[in-house]
C-alpha positions as semicolon CSV with decimal commas, in nm:
position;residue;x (nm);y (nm);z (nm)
1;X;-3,224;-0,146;1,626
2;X;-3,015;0,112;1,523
3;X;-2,639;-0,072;1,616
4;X;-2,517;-0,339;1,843
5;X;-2,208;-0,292;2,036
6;X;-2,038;-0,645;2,062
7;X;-1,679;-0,773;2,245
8;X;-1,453;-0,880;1,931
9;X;-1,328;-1,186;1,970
10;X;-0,972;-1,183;1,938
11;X;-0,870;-0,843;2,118
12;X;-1,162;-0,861;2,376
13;X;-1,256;-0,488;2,288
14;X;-1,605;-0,390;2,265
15;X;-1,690;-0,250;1,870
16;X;-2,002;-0,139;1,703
17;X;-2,224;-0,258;1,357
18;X;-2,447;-0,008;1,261
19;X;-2,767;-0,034;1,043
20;X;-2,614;0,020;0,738
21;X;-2,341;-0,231;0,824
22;X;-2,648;-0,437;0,887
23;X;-2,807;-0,407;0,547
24;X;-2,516;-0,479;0,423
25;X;-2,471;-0,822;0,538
26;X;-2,791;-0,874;0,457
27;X;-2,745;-0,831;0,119
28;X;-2,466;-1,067;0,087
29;X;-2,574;-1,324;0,294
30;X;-2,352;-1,354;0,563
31;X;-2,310;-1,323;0,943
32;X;-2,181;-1,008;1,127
33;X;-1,853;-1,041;1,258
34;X;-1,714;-1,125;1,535
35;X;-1,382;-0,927;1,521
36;X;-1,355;-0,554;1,541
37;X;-1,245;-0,344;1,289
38;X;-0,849;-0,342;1,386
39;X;-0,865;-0,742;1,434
40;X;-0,993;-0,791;1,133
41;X;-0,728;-0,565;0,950
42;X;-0,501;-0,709;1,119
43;X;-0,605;-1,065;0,975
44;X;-0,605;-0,925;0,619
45;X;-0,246;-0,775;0,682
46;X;-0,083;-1,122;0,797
47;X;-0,186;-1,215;0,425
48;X;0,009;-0,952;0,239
49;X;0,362;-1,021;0,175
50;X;0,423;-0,773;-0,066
51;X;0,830;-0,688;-0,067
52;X;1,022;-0,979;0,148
53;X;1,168;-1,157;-0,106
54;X;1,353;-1,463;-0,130
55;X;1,577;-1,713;-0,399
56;X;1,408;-2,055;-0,479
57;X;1,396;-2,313;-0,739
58;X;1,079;-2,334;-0,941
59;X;0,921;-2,669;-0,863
60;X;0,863;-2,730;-1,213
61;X;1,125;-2,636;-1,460
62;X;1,382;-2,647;-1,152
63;X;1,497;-2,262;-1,243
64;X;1,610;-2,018;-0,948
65;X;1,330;-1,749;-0,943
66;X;1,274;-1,488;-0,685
67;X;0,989;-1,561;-0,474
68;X;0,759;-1,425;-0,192
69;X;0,824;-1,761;0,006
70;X;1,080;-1,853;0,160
71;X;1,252;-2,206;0,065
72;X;1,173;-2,373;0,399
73;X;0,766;-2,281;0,341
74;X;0,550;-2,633;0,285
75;X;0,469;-2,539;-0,055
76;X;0,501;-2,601;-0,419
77;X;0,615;-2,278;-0,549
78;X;0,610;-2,260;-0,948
79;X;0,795;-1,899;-1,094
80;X;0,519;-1,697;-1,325
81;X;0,607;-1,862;-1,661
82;X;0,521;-2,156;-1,528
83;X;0,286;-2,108;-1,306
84;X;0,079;-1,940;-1,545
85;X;0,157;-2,205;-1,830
86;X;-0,052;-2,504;-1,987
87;X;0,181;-2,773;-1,787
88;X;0,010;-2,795;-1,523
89;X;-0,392;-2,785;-1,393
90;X;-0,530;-2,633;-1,099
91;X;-0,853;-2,940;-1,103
92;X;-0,606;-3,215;-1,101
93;X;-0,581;-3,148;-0,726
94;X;-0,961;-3,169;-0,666
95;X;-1,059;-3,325;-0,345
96;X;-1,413;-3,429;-0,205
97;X;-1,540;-3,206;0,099
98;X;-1,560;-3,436;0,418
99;X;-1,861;-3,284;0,627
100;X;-1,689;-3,489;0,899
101;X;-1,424;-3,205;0,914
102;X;-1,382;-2,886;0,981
103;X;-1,340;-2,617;0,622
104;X;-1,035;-2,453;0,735
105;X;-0,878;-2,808;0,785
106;X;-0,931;-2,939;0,443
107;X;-0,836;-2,563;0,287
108;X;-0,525;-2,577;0,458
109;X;-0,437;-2,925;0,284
110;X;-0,501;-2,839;-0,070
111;X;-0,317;-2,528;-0,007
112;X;-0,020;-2,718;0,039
113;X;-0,037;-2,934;-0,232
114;X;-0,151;-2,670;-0,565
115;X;0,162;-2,487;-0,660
116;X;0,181;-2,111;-0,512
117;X;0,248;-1,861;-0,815
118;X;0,625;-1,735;-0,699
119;X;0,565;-1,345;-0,741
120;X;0,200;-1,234;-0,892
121;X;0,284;-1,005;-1,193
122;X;0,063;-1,022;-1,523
123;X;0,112;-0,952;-1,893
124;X;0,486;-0,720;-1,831
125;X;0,770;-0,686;-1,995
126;X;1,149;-0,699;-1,833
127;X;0,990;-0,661;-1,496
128;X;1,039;-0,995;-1,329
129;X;1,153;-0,820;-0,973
130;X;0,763;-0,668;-0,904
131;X;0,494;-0,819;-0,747
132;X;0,108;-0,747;-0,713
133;X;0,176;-0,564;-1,051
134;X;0,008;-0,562;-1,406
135;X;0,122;-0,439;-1,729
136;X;0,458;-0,278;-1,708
137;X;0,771;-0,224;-1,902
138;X;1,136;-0,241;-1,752
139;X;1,047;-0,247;-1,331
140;X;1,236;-0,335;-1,053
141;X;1,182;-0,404;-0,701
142;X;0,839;-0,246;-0,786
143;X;0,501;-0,324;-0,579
144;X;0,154;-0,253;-0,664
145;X;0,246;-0,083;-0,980
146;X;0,059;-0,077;-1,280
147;X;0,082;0,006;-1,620
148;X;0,440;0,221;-1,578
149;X;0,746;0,212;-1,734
150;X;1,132;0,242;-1,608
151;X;0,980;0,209;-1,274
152;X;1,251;0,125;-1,007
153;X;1,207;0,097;-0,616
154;X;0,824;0,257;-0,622
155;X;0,514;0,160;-0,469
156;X;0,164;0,212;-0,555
157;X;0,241;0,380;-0,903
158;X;-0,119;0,323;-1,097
159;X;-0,144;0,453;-1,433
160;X;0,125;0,609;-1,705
161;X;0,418;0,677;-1,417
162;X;0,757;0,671;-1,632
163;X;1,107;0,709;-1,552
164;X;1,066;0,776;-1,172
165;X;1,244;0,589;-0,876
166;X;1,175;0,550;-0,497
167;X;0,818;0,707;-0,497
168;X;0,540;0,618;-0,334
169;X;0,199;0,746;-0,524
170;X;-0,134;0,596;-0,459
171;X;-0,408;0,847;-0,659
172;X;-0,514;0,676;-1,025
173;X;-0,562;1,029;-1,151
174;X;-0,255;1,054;-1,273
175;X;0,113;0,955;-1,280
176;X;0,487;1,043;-1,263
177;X;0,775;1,137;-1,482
178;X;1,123;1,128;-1,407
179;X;1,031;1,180;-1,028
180;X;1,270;1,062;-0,768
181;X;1,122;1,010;-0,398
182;X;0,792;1,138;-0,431
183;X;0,478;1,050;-0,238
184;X;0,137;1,055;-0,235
185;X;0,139;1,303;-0,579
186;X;-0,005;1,323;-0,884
187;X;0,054;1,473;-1,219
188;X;0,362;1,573;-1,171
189;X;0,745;1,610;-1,360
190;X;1,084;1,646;-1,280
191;X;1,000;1,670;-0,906
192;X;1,217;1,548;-0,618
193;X;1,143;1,505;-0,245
194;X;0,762;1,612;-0,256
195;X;0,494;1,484;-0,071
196;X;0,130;1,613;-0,145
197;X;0,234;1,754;-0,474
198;X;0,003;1,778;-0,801
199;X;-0,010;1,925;-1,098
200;X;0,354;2,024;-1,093
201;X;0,650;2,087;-1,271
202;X;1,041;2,084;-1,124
203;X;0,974;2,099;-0,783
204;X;1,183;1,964;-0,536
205;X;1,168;1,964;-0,104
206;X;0,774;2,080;-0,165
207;X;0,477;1,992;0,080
208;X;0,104;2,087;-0,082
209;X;0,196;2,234;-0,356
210;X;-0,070;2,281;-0,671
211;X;-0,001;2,410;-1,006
212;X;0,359;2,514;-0,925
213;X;0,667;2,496;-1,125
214;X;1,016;2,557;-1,007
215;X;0,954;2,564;-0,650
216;X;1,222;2,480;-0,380
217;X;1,189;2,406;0,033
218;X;0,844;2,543;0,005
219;X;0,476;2,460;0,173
220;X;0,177;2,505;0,077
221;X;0,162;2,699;-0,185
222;X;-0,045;2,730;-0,533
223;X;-0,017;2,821;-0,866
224;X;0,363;2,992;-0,803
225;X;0,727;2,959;-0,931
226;X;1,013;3,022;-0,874
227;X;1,010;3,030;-0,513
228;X;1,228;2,929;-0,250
229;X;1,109;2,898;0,152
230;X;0,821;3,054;-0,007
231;X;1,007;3,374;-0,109
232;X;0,942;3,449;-0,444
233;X;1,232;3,538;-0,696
234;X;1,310;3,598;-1,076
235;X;1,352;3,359;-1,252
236;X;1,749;3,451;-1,302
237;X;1,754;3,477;-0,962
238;X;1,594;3,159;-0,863
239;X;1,884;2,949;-1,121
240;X;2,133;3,138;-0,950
241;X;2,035;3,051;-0,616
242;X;2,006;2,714;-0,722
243;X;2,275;2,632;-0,856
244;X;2,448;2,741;-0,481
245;X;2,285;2,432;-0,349
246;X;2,530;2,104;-0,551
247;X;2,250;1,909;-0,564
248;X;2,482;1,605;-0,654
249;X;2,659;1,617;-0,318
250;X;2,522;1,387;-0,006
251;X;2,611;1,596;0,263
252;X;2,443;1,862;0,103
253;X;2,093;1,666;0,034
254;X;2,129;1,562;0,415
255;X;2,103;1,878;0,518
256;X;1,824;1,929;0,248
257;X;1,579;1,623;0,401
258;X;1,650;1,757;0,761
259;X;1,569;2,091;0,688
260;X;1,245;1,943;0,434
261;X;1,139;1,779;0,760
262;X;1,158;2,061;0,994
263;X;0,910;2,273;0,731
264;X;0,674;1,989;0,738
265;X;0,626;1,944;1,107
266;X;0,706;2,349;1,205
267;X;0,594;2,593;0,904
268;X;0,348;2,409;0,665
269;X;-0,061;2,382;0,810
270;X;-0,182;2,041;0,747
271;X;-0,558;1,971;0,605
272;X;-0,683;1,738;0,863
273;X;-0,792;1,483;0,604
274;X;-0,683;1,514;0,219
275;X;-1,049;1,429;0,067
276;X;-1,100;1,572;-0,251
277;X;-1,377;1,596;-0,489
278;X;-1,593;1,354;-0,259
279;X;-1,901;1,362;-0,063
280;X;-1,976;1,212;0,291
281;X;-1,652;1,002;0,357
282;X;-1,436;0,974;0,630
283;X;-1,083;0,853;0,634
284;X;-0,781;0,992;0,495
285;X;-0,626;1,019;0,127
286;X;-0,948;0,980;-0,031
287;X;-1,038;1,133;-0,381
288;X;-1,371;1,133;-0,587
289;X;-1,537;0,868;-0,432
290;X;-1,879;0,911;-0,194
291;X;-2,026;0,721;0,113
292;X;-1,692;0,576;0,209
293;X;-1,590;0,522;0,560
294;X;-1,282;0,487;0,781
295;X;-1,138;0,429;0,453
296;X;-0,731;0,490;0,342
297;X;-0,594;0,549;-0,012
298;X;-0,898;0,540;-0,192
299;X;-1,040;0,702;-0,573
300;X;-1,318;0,655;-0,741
301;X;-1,501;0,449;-0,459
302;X;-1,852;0,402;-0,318
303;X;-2,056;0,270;-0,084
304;X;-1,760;0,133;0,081
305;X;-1,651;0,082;0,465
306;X;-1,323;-0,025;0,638
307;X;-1,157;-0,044;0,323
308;X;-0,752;0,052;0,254
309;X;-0,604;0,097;-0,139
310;X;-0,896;0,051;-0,315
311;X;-0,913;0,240;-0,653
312;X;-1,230;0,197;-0,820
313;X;-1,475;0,003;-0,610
314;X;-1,798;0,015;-0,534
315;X;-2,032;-0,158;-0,255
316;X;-1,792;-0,319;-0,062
317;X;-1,656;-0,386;0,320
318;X;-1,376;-0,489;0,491
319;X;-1,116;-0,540;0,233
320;X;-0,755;-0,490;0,155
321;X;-0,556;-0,325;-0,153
322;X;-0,822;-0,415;-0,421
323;X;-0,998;-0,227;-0,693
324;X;-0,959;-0,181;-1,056
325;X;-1,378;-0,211;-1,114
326;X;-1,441;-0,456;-0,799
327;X;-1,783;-0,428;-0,661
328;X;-1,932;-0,638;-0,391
329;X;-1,630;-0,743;-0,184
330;X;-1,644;-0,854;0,142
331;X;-1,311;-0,940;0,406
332;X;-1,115;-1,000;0,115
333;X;-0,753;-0,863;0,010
334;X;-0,553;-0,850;-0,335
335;X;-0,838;-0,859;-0,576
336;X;-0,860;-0,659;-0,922
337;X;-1,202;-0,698;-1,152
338;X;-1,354;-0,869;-0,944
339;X;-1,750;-0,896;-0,880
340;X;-1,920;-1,050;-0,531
341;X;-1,619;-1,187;-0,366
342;X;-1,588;-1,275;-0,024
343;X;-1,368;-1,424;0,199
344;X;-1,060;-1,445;-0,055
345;X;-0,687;-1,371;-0,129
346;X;-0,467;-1,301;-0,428
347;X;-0,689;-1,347;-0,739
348;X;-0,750;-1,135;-1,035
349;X;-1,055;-1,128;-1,273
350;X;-1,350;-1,360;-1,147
351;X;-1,689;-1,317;-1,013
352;X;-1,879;-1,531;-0,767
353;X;-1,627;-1,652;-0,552
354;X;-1,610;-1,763;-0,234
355;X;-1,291;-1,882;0,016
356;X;-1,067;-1,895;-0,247
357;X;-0,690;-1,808;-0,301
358;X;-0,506;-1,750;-0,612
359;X;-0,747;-1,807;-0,859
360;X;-0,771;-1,592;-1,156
361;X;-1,004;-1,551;-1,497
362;X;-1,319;-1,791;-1,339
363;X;-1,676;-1,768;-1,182
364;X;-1,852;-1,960;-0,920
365;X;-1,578;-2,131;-0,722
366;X;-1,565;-2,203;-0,353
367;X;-1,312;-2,290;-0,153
368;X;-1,059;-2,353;-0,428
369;X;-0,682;-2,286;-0,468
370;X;-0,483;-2,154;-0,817
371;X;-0,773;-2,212;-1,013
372;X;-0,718;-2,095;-1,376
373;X;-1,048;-2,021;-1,613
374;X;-1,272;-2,236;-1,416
375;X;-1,630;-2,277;-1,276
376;X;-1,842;-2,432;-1,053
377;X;-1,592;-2,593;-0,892
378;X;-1,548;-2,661;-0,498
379;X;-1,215;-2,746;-0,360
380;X;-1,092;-2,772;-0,732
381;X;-1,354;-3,038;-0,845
382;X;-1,593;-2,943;-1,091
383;X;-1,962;-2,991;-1,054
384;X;-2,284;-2,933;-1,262
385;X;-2,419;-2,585;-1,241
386;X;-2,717;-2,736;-1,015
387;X;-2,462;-3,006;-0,804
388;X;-2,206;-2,652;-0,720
389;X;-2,469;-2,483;-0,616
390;X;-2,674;-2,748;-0,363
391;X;-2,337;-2,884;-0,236
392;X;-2,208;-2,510;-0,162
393;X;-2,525;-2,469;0,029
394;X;-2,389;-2,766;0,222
395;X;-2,109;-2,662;0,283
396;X;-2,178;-2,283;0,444
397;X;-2,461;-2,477;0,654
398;X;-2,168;-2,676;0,784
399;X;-1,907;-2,395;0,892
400;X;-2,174;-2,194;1,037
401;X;-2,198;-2,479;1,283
402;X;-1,857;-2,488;1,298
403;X;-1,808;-2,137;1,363
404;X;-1,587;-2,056;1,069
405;X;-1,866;-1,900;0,776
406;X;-1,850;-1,530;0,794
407;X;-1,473;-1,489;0,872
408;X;-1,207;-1,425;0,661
409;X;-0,895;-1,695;0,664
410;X;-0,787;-1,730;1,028
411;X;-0,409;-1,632;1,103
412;X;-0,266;-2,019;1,124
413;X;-0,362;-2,050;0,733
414;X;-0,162;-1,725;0,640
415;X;0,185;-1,849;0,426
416;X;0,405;-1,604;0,567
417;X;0,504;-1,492;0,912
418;X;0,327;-1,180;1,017
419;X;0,775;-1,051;0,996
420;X;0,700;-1,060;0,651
421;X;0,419;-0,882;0,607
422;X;0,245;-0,541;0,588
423;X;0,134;-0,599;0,919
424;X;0,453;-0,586;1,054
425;X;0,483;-0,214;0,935
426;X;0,149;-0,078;0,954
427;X;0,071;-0,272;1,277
428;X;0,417;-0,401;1,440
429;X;0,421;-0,646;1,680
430;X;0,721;-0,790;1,851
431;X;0,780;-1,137;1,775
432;X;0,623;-1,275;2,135
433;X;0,321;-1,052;2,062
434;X;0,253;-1,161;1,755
435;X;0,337;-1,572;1,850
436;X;0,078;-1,534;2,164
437;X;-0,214;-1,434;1,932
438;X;-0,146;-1,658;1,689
439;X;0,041;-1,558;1,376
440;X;0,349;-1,672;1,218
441;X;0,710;-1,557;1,243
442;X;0,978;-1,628;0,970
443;X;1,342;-1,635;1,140
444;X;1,525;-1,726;0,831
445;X;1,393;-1,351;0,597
446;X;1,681;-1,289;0,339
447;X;1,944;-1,079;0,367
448;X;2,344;-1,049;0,370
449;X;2,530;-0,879;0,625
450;X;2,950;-0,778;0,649
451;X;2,993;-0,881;0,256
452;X;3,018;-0,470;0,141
453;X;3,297;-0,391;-0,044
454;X;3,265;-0,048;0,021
455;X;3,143;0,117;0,325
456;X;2,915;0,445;0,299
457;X;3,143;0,696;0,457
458;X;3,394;0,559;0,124
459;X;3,138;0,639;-0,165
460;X;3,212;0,984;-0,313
461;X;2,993;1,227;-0,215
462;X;2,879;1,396;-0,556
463;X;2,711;1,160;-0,807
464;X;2,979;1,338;-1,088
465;X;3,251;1,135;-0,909
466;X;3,087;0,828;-0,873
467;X;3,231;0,573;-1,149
468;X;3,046;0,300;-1,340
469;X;3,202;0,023;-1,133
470;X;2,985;0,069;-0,845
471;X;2,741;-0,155;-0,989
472;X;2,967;-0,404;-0,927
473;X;3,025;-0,326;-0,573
474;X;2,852;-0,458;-0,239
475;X;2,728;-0,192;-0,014
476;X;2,646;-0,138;0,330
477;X;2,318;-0,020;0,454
478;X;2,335;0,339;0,655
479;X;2,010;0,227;0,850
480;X;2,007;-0,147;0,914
481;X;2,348;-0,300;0,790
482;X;2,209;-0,508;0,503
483;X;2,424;-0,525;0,188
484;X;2,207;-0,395;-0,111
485;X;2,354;-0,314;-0,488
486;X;2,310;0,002;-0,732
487;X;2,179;-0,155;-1,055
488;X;2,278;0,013;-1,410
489;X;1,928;0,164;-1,473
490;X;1,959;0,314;-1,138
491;X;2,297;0,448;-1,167
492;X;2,172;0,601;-1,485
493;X;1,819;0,738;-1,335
494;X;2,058;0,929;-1,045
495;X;2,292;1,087;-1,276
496;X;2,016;1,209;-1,483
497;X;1,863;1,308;-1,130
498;X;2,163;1,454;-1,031
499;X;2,089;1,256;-0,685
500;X;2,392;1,128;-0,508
501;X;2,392;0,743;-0,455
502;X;2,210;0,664;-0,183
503;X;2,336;0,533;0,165
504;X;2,039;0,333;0,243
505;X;1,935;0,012;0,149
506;X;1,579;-0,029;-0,057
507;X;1,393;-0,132;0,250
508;X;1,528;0,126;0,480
509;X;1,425;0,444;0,199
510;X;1,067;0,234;0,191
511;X;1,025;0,274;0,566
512;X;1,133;0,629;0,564
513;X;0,828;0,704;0,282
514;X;0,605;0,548;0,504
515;X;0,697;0,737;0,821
516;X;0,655;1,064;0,586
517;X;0,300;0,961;0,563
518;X;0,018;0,977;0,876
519;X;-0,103;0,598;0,991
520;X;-0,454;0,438;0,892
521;X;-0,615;0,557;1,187
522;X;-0,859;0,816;1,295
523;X;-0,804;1,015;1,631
524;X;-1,090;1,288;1,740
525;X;-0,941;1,645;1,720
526;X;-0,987;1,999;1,746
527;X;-0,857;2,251;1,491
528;X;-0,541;2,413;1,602
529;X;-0,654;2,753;1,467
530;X;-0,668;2,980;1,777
531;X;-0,760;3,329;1,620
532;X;-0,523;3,502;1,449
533;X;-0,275;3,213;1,491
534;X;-0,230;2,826;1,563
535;X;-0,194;2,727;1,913
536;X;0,131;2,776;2,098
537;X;0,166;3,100;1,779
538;X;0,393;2,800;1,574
539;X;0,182;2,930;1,274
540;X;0,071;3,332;1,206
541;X;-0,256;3,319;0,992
542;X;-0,207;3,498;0,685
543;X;-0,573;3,543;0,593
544;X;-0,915;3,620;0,842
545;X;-1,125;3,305;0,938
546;X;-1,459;3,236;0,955
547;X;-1,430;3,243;1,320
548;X;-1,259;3,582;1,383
549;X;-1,043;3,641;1,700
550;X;-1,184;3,368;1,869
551;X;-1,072;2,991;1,870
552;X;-1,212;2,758;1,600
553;X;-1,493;2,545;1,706
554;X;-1,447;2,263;1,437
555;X;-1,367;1,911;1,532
556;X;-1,255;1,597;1,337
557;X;-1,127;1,284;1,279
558;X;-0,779;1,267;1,136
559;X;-0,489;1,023;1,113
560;X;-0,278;1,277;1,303
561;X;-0,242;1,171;1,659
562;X;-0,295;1,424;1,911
563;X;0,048;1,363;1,993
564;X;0,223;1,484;1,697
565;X;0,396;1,805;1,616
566;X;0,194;1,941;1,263
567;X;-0,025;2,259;1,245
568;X;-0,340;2,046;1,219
569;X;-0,651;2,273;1,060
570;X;-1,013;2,198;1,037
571;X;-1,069;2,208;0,638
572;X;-1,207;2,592;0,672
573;X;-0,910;2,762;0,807
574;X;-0,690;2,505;0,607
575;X;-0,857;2,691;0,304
576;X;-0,807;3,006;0,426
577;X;-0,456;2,947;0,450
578;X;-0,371;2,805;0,107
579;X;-0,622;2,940;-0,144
């Protein structure tokens, strides 16, 4: 048998498991699944509340903290100090399994009763306001950011990004500096509106640009300065022009996004997948990794399938914003140095683990919840090495007659509703959607509305004229109406930028990075290459192709949609075009 072709289980939709798929559930002992590929990412994203925040009191030392869940959630919710503290322990809430009852029931009632870490950050300084985030130094509002420093509004910084705010970078090959709404670059300084940018210097309003310095409202280009809608000047000349621009003035940088986002979709040829240094992948955003499918956001991976953020992993399936040396994951999500996980959510540093959530620094547990340097433990009891092992035997014997071994944590068990989530951005629903097949909604998510003490249209339009007091004021949000604040560091960051204070709230300037960037999805495509230009002459080739006067031949799969505007190029003519 080569593959099987079976109807997934939620959506009804017929997918496929291939031999290698095969093999690999082999390997880790455990059943195929029964939901297709966009079910089961689905499932994984109903588990990832990574920026909805909320005000609480720890349930411990009674302090308000700022928290993933919401106050009226049926949970003890502990902030970090305490959570990660001595005061409490994670076995003191070990329970017997009843073979009587179904896993997912009993899970579900020691999830309620161990305290929920209030935002997951780990051994930082001053950066209280991050979550899924290690080792930093002075970040706010910061997710999935590691190891940076004066990090403010940014996702997805890994590795040595400094001084940079509203960026969204996801490559561990290197960082930021003093880089203000970048995304999806690396290596790069002093740059400003870029997407696809690396190894760059003082760029600003760039699209895939390499080894350029001192490059303005300019595509695809490499190794050049000084240019400006890829015209090159002097370098006298280039200042001059410049400085015609008042880079500290709103209207001005308005005009400077519209026009960024006209080059993007109308002038600049897009690669049809940005895979780099890798061999036989498919996917999008994927750097020096090998045999990696329909995989997003990836480095340094192998032997991996389905997966989406996964820096550094090797051997794994079905899993969600992991990495950091994991290998062996299955249907898992949230997971750094890990080894031969499955089925589990939100924990850092173990090996051998099975249904668990929240557990951190331990080895051999199953089905347990905020679990702190433990071991053979089930549902937070400990056992004998030989007693784990038999009874865990059990136990998977018992949910595959159930149904529920093989699966990762069904929707009803998820803590947040799917509003809150990733899901809701990378795969919206509308609230009746998303109620009928059976995830959560939160009606009560945070935010104030009408409480601005300024309105945008009153905030001075250069940054020069902006005084210190604004960090005192409430303002309005351009995009949604929410009332959002300009912290000091901030204020400072944009006058060093010379960025005017922006008119959108936090969330709003999130979403728009996200739109900048093509979906997690793979459509079949030609190349748009048609001979001496791309179809519909929107693009004139500036170099000969392989395939002369006649139409290009290639075909792909690429996250752009059929649908959408961009000059979409096999990689051959995309080469052609930019080396």
């Amino acid at each position: 048998m080569q593959q099987e072709t079976k109807s997934c289980q939620n959506c009804k939709q017929n997918f496929v498991i291939k031999l290698d798929d095969f093999a690999f559930y082999k390997k880790i002992s455990v059943p195929p699944p029964t939901w297709c590929p966009e079910c089961r990412q689905r499932r994984r994203y109903a588990w990832r509340n990574e920026r909805v925040l909320y005000r609480r009191n720890c349930d411990l030392c009674s302090k308000s903290t700022v928290t993933i869940y919401s106050p009226n959630k049926p949970f003890k919710v502990y902030c970090p100090p305490c959570w990660w503290s001595d005061r409490w322990n994670g076995f003191d809430y070990g329970k017997e399994f009843d073979f009587s009852r179904p896993f997912f029931e009993q899970w579900q009632e020691l999830q309620h009763q161990v305290p929920r870490i209030a935002l997951l950050t780990k051994n930082s300084v001053n950066s209280e306001y991050t979550n899924h985030s290690n080792n930093n130094k002075n970040c706010y509002l910061c997710f999935s950011t590691f190891e940076s420093e004066n990090i403010l509004y940014s996702t997805n910084l890994w590795k040595q990004s400094k001084d940079c705010m509203d960026c969204y970078l996801a490559r561990m090959s290197g960082g930021a500096e003093l880089c203000y709404e970048c995304v999806d670059s690396a290596h790069i300084y002093q740059c400003q509106y870029c997407i696809l940018l690396l190894n760059s210097t003082s760029c600003s309003y760039c699209y895939d640009c390499r080894g350029c310095s001192n490059c303005f409202l300019s595509w695809n280009l490499r190794n050049k300065q000084y240019h400006i809608l890829n015209q090159e000047y002097s370098k006298e000349e280039y200042f001059k022009k410049l400085d015609e621009y008042r880079l500290g003035s709103y209207a001005i940088r308005q005009e400077l996004c519209r026009q960024f986002i006209e080059i993007i979709k109308s002038n600049a040829v897009h690669r049809f997948a940005h895979i780099e240094k890798s061999v036989n992948v498919s996917g999008n955003m994927i750097f020096n990794s090998k045999n990696t499918h329909h995989s997003f956001d990836v480095d340094k991976t192998e032997d991996t399938k389905y997966g989406i953020i996964t820096p550094d992993v090797k051997n794994s399936m079905d899993s969600y914003h992991y990495g950091f040396a994991c290998e062996l994951i299955y249907e898992s999500h949230a997971l750094i140095h890990d080894y031969d996980v499955k089925f589990s959510h939100l924990s850092y540093d173990n090996s051998y683990l099975e249904y668990c959530d929240s557990c951190h620094n331990s080895e051999n547990l199953f089905g347990c919840v905020g679990i702190k340097q433990g071991k053979y433990s089930i549902f937070n009891k400990r056992y004998e090495e030989s007693e784990y092992k038999e009874l865990k035997e059990k136990i998977i014997a018992h949910m595959r007659k159930t149904g529920e071994y093989g699966e990762f944590f069904p929707y009803k068990l998820s803590p947040f509703g799917y509003n809150e989530t990733q899901g809701i951005i990378y795969m919206p629903l509308a609230k009746e959607e998303a109620l009928e097949q059976g995830l959560k909604w939160e009606d009560r998510v945070l935010g104030t509305f009408g409480k601005e003490t300024i309105k945008p249209e009153n905030m001075p339009d250069l940054i020069v004229d902006v005084p210190d007091s604004i960090t005192t004021e409430i303002l309005s949000c351009a995009g949604c109406n929410k009332n959002y604040n300009i912290v000091k560091p901030e204020l400072d960051l944009l006058r060093r930028f010379d960025v005017p204070i922006p008119r959108l709230c936090p969330d709003c300037r999130y979403l728009n990075r996200i739109s900048l960037r093509p979906p997690r999805k793979l459509w079949h495509r030609v190349c748009r290459c048609a001979g001496a230009a791309s179809d519909g002459d929107a693009h004139r080739n500036t170099a000969s192709h392989f395939h002369g006067a006649e139409r290009c031949p290639n075909e792909f799969e690429t996250s752009y949609s059929p649908d959408r505007p961009e000059i979409v190029y096999c990689e051959k003519c995309y080469l052609s075009e930019v080396s």
